[in-house]
C-alpha positions in Angstrom: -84.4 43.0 0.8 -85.4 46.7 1.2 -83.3 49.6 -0.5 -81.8 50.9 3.0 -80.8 47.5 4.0 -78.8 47.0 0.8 -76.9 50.1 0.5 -76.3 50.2 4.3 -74.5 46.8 4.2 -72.5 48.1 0.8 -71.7 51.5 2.4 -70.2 49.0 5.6 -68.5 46.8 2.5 -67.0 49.6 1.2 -65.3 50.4 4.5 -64.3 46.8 5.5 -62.3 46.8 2.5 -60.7 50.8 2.6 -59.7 49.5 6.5 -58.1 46.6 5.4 -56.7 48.0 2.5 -55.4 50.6 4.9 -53.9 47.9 7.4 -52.3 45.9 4.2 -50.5 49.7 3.1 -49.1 50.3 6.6 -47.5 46.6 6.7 -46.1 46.9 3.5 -42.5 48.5 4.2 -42.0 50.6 1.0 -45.0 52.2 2.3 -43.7 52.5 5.9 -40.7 54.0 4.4 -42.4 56.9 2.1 -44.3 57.9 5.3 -41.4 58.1 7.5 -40.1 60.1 4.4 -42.9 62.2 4.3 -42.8 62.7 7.6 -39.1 63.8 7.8 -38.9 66.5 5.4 -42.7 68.0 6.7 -40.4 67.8 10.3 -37.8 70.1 8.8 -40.1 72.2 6.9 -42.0 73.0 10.3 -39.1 73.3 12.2 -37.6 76.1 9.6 -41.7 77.6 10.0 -42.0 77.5 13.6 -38.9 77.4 15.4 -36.5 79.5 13.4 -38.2 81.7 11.2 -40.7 82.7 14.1 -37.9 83.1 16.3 -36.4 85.7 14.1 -39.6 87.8 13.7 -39.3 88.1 17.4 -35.9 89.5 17.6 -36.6 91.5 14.8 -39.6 93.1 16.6 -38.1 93.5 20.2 -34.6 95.1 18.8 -37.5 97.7 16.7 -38.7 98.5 20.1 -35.6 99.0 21.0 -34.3 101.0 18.6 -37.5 103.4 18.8 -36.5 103.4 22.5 -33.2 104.4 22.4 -33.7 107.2 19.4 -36.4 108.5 21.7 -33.5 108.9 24.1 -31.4 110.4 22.1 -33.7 113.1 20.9 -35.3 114.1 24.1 -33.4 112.1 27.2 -35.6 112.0 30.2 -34.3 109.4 33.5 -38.1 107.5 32.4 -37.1 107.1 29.3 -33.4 105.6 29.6 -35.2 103.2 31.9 -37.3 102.6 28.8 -34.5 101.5 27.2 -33.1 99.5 29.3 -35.8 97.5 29.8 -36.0 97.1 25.8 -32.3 95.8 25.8 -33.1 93.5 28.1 -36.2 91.7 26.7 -34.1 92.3 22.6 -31.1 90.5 24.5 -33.3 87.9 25.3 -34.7 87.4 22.1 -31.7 87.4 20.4 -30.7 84.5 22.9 -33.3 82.2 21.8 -32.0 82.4 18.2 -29.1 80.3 19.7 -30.4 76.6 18.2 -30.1 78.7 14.7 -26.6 80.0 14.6 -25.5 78.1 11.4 -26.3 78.6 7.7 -26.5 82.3 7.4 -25.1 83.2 11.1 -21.9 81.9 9.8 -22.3 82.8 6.1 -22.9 86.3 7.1 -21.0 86.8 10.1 -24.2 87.5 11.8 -23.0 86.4 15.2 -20.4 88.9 15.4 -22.6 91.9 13.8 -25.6 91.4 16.6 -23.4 90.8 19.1 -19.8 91.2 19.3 -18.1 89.8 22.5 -16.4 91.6 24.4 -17.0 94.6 23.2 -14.0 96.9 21.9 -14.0 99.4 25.0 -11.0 101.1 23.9 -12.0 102.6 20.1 -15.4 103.0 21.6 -13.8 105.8 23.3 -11.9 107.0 20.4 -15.1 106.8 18.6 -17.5 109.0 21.2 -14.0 111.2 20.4 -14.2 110.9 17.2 -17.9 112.4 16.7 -17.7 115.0 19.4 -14.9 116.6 16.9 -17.1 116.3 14.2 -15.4 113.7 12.0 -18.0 111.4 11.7 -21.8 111.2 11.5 -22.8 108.6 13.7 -25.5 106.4 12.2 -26.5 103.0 11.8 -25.0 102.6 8.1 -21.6 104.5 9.7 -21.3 101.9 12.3 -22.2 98.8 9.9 -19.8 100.4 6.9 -16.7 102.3 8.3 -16.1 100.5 11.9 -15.7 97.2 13.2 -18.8 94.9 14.2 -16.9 95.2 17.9 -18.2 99.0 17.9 -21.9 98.3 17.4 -24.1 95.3 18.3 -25.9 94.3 21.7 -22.7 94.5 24.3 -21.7 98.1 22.9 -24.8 98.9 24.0 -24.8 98.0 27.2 -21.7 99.6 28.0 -23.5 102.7 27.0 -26.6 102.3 29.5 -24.6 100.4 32.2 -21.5 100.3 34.4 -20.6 97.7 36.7 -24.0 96.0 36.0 -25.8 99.3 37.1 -28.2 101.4 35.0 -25.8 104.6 34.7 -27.7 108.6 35.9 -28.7 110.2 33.1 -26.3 113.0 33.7 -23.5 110.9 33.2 -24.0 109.9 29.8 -23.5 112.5 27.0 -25.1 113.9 24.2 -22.2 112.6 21.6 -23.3 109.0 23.7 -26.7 109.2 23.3 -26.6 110.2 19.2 -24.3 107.0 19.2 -26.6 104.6 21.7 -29.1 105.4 18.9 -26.9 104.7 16.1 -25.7 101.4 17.6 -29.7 100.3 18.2 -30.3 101.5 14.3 -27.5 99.4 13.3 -28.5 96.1 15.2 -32.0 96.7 14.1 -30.4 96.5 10.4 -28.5 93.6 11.5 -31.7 91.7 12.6 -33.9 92.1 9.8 -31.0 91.0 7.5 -30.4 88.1 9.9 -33.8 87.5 9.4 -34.0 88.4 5.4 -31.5 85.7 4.7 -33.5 83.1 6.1 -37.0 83.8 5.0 -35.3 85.9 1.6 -35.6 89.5 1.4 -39.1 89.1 -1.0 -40.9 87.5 1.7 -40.5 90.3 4.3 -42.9 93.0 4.9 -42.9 95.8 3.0 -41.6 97.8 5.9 -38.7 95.7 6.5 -37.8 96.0 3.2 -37.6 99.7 3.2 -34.9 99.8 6.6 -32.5 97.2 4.6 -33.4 99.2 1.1 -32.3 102.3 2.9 -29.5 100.9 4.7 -28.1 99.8 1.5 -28.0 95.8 2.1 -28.4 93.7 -0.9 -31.3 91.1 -1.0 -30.9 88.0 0.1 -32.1 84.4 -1.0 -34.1 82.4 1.3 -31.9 80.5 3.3 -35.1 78.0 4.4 -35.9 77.4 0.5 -32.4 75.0 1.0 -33.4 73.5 4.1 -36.9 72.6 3.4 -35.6 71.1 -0.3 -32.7 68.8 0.5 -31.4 67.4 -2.8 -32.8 70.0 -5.2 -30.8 72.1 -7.4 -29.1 75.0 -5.6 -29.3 73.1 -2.0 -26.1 72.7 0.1 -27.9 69.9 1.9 -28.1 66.2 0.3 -30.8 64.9 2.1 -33.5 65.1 4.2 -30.8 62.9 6.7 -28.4 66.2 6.0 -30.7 68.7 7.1 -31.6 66.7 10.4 -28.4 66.8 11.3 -28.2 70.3 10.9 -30.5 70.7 13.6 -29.4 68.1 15.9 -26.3 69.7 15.6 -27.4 73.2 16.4 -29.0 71.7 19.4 -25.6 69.8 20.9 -24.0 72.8 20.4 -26.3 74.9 22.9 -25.4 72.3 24.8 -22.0 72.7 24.9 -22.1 76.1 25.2 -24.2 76.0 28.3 -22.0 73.5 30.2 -18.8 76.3 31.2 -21.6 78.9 31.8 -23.5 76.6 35.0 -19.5 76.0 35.9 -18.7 79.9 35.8 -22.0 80.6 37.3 -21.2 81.0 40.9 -18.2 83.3 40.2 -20.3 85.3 37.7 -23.6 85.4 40.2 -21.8 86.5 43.2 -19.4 89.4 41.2 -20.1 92.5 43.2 -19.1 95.1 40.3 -20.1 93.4 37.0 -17.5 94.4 34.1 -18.6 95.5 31.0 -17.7 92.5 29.3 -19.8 90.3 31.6 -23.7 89.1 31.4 -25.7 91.5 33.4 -28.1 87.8 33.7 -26.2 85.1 33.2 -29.4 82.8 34.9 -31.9 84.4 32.3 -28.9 84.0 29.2 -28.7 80.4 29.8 -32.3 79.5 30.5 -33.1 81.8 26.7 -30.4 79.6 25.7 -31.8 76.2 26.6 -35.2 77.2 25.2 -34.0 77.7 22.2 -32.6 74.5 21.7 -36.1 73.1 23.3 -38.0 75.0 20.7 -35.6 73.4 18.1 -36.4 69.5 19.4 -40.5 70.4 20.3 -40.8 72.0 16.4 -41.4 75.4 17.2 -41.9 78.5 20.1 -44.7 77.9 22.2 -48.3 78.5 20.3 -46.7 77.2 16.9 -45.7 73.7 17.4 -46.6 71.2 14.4 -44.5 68.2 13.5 -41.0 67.9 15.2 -37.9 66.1 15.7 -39.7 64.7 19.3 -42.5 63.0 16.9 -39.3 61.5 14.7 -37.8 60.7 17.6 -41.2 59.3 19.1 -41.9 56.9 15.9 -39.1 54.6 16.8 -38.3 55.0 20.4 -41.6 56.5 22.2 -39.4 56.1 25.4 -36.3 57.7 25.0 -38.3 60.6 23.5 -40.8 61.2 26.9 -37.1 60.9 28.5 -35.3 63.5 26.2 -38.8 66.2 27.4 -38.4 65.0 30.9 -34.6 66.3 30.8 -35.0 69.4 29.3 -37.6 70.1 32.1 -35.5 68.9 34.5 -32.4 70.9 33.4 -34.6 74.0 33.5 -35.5 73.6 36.7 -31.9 73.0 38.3 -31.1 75.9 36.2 -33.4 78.3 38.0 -32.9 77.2 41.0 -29.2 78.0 41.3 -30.4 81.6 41.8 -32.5 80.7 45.2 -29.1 78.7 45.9 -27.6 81.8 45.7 -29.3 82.5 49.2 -27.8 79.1 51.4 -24.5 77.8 52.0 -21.5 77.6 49.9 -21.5 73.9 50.6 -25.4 73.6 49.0 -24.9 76.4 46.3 -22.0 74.0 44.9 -24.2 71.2 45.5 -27.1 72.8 43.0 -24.3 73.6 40.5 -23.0 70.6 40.1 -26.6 69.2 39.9 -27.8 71.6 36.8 -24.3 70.3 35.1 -25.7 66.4 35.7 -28.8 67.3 34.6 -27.7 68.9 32.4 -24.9 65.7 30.8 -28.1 63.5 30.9 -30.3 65.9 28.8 -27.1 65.7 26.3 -26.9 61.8 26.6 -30.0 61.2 25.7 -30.5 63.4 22.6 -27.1 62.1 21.4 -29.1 58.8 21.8 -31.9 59.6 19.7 -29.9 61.3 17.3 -29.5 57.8 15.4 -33.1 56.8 15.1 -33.5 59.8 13.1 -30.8 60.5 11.0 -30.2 57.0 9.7 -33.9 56.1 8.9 -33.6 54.6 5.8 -36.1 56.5 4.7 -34.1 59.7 4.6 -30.8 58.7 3.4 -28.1 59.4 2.3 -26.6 60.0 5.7 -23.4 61.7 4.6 -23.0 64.8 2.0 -20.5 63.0 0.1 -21.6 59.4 -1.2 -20.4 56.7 -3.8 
């Protein structure tokens, strides 16, 4: 038998036998189970990559923007430019929006919620405040408002009391000088706000050396990497047990968006069809929630858009392939009955309920059927144990 004959029917031995070794492996089940193991904590690890820690680079970047915005303003205020920043608070507040899958861990450590964007916003010492300044008693900065006020003084909504009234961009010659130095100062301090936000997920190390220098200069202590915890469940130092622990964490996160969305499609009509928006009020609410839903999207898909790797859907997937297509089918679904309540705006009371009270069914089902695939996930066996606390 020639040379080339033999090897070419070893080589074609050799992988007979690594396929049905293979085949063998994946129907033994401690080796199913180590997979699925694998497979879980990679999930997380992504997820903390893609979903949150990108998301917080994008806030990060679109409240800079608007911080150069509004000290451009400040300095040298020109109508062009106040529409400038406007249009900077508006894309920041949406950013900011699509952190909402991620307000646990640090957000609640930290407090974070409340420094980015206090709700409503504390009208009354505002005033004092602007007062306060024009006397000469304080120097308004961003380390002022983060240091001697409260967080109801600063943050996204005390902002857009200074650019707006009754949901309109306010003239230029109605806003004064002592209100411009303090729109500034508010956009310095939320920009402060943001990168440590962002610092005490990734740790203060692993930001850029630019970042580092606003929180070095703004006096804000380093932080540990929040993610380090997440990604390591079990490990010394980690408030989370499991792999099972962290999950939750996440599926949490993702309910609660939920929750939070269902009173806003209620209030929607009466918010929608306010004539003279108050300063407390969403100048968007149809933009607010649909941010709002894609963040917990992002959350369930692994990541934003562009940076999706392993995710809960694939978790999901492994066991019920189904329920999974059904979960992606709901969040589309919800999205769309969510922007079409402002073309319902347009028709009859009678169909503008009708669309409402659609958005809130689709809106129960896309609930339902993540609470459904919750279980699949969170008690693999492979990523136990499913409680913090176990015997």
């Amino acid at each position: 038998m020639k040379r080339k004959t033999i090897s070419l029917i070893c080589l074609l031995t050799a992988l007979l036998i690594t396929v049905l070794a293979s085949v063998l492996a994946y129907r033994n089940p401690k080796v199913l189970q180590y997979i699925r193991a694998h497979n879980a904590q990679a999930t997380v690890s992504d997820y903390v990559d893609n979903a949150v820690l990108k998301t917080l680079e994008q806030l990060s970047a679109e409240v800079e923007q608007l911080h150069l915005a509004a000290a451009q303003l400040a300095a040298a205020p020109t109508e062009a430019k106040l529409e400038a920043t406007a249009i900077a608070w508006h894309r920041a507040h949406a950013a900011w929006n699509n952190t909402a899958a991620c307000q646990y861990g640090p957000s609640t450590q930290y407090d974070f919620h409340k420094r980015v964007a206090t709700w409503p916003f504390e009208k009354v010492l505002a005033e004092e405040l602007i007062k306060k300044a024009l006397r000469g008693e304080c120097q308004l900065d961003g380390r002022y408002l983060r240091e001697e006020e409260f967080s109801g003084l600063r943050g996204f909504y005390a902002l857009q009391y200074l650019l707006y009234r009754e949901g309109r961009l306010r003239e230029l010659s109605d806003i004064s000088p002592t209100e411009l130095v303090y729109l500034s100062a508010v956009s310095e301090a939320l920009l402060q706000d943001s990168l440590d936000f962002e610092a005490a997920w990734c740790g203060t190390e692993n930001l850029t050396e630019d970042k580092r220098a606003v929180l070095a200069n703004a006096g804000i202590a380093a932080r540990a990497a929040y993610a380090d915890e997440l990604r390591n469940p079990g490990s010394e130092g980690s408030r989370y047990a499991s792999t099972s622990i962290s999950l939750q964490e996440v599926f949490q996160d993702i309910i609660g968006v939920f929750e939070d969305l269902a009173p806003q499609i209620s209030e929607y009509p009466q918010a929608a069809s306010s004539e003279a928006t108050a300063y407390w009020d969403s100048l968007d609410p149809h933009a607010d929630m649909l941010n709002q839903l894609k963040s917990a999207e992002n959350a369930y898909l692994g990541g934003v858009e562009g940076s999706r790797e392993r995710s809960l859907s694939q978790l999901v997937a492994a066991h019920e392939p189904v329920l999974d297509r059904l979960v992606k089918i709901s969040f589309a679904h919800t999205t769309y009955r969510i922007e079409a309540l402002k073309t319902a705006q347009q028709k009859s009371e009678a169909e503008y309920d009708l669309a409402v009270r659609i958005a809130e069914a689709e809106l129960e089902k896309l609930t339902a059927r993540i609470t459904l695939a919750i279980p699949w996930v969170i008690l693999d066996p492979a990523v136990e144990p499913y409680a913090a606390y176990v015997q």
